[in-house]
N, C-alpha and C positions, 0 to 999 in steps of 0.2 A: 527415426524421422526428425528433420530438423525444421522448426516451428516457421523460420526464416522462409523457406523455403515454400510456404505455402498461400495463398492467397487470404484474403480475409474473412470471407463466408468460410475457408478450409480450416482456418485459425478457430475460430467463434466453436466449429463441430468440435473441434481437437482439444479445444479447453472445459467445455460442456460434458466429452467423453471421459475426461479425466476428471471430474469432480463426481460425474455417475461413478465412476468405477471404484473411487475410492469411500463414498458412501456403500456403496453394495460391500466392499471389504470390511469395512467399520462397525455394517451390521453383523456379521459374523463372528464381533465381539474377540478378532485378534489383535487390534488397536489399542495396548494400552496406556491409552491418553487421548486426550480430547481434538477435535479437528472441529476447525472453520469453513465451512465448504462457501463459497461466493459464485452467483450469479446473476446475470441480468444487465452486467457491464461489461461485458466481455469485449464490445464493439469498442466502448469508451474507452478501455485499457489499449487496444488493440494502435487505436488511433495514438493515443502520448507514448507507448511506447517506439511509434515509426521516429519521432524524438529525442528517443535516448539511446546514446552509440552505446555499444557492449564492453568501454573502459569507463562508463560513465560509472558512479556508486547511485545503486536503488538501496534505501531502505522503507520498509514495509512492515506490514504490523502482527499480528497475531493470524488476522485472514490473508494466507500471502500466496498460496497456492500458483494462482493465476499471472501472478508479479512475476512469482521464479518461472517459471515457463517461458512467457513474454520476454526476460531478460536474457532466455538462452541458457537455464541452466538442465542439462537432459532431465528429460519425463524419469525415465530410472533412477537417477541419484534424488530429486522428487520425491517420488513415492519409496524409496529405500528411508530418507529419513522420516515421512509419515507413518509407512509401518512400523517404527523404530520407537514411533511415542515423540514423536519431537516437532511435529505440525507448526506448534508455536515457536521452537529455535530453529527456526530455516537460517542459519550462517552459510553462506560459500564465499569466502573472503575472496578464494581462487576468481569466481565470476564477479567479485565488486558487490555481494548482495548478502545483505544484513535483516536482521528483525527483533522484534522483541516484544514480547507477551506481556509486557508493563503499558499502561494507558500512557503516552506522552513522551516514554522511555524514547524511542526513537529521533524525535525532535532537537532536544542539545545534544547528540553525540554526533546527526547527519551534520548540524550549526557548525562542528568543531571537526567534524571534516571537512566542510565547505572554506574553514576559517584556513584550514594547514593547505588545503591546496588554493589558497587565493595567495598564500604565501611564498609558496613555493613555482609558483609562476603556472603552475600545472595548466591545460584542456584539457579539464575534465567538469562536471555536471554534478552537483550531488541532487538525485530527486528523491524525495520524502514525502509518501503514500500513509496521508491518515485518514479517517472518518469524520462524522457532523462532530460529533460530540468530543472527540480528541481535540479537534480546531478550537474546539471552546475553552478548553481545561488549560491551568494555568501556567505550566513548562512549556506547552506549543505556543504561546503566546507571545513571553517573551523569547523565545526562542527565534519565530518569525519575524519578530520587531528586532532585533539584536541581527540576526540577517540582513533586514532593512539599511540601518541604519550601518551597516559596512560594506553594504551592496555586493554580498557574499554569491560566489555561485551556486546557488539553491534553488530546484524548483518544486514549488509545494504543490500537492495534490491531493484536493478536499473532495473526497468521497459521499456523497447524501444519500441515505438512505431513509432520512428522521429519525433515527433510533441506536439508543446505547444499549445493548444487549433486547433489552422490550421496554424500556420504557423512552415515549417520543423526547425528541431533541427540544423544539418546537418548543411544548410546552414545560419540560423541567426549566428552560433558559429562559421563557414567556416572551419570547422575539424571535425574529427572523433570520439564520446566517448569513441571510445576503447581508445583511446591513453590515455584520460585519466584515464579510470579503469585501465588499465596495470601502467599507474603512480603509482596508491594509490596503488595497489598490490603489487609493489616494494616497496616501504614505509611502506607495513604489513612484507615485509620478511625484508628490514633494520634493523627493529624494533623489530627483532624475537616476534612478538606480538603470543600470546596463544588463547587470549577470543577475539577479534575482527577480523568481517570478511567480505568478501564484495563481493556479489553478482549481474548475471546482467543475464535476458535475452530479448530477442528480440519479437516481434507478431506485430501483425495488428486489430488493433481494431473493431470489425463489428458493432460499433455504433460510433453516432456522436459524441463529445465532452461533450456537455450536451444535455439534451432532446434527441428525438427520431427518428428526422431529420421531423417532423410532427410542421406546427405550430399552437400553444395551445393560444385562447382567452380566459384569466380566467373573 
């Protein structure tokens, strides 16, 4: 079945049924290695991805399940690399779609691809899928300032949940992220930037952090 092909209530069941299926897998403790399961945003994803053509580069973080899908990469090769142990190394270079189980890891390397294809005259996208608390820490930082400021083709995607594994965003940071998305925002219109741009929205996750809230004796 191809994800493309379906409408967006058919999209939403389709990515819901693949995140059930592979905790019910996970609980059977033949997983060995840790998964991210995400939901709650599936509509939100749903919507940025009508945005990104299929040569465009996604990279995504550790919870990427729902990215690769969305981008077109088959449910099978998917779940072949989650039962594999490799949840967190989702690579398909073939489909444009990267990730990395490092906090922040993701940010200068999507930067320094945004930078080689601004070079090379390329149309193409690079969009980079982080979290509240990724957007804060200090390689995304400059990483989207250094974007900014060469008006790189990059579009960033800030993820709100309030929370870095369990402990809230909010108050580790003791402010608000708007304040600082509306900073970079002003530093995108300073910068009369064209190709970069920077995205954010908000949900509640109806799984735990990692795993399934079940615990697994391998």
């Amino acid at each position: 079945m191809n994800i493309h092909n379906l409408n967006d209530t058919e999209k939403v069941e389709y990515l819901i049924h693949f995140e059930n299926e592979i905790a019910e897998i996970y609980e059977t403790a033949v997983i060995n290695g840790p998964i991210h399961l995400r939901g709650g945003n599936e509509r939100q994803l749903i919507k940025i991805f009508k945005q990104i053509n299929k040569n465009d580069i996604v990279f995504a973080t550790w919870a990427n399940h729902l990215e690769a899908l969305l981008h077109g990469i088959p449910r099978e090769k998917v779940k072949k690399r989650i039962l594999e142990g490799h949840s967190m190394a989702m690579n398909f270079p073939e489909y444009h779609f990267y990730t990395s189980a490092i906090v922040s890891g993701i940010s200068p390397i999507g930067v320094g691809m945004a930078w080689a294809i601004k070079k090379q005259k390329q149309k193409k996208k690079v969009h980079i899928f982080i979290g509240d608390m990724t957007f804060q820490s200090g390689a995304t930082l400059e990483a989207i300032r250094y974007s900014i400021n060469f008006d790189l083709p990059c579009n960033w995607i800030i993820a709100d949940n309030n929370l870095s594994v369990d402990t809230q965003t909010d108050i580790t940071w003791g402010g608000n992220i708007q304040r600082l998305f509306k900073f970079f925002e002003k530093e995108i219109v300073d910068n009369q930037c064209k190709n970069v741009h920077l995205n954010y929205y908000s949900y509640k996750n109806n799984w735990p952090h990692s795993g399934t809230g079940t615990f697994i004796s391998f």
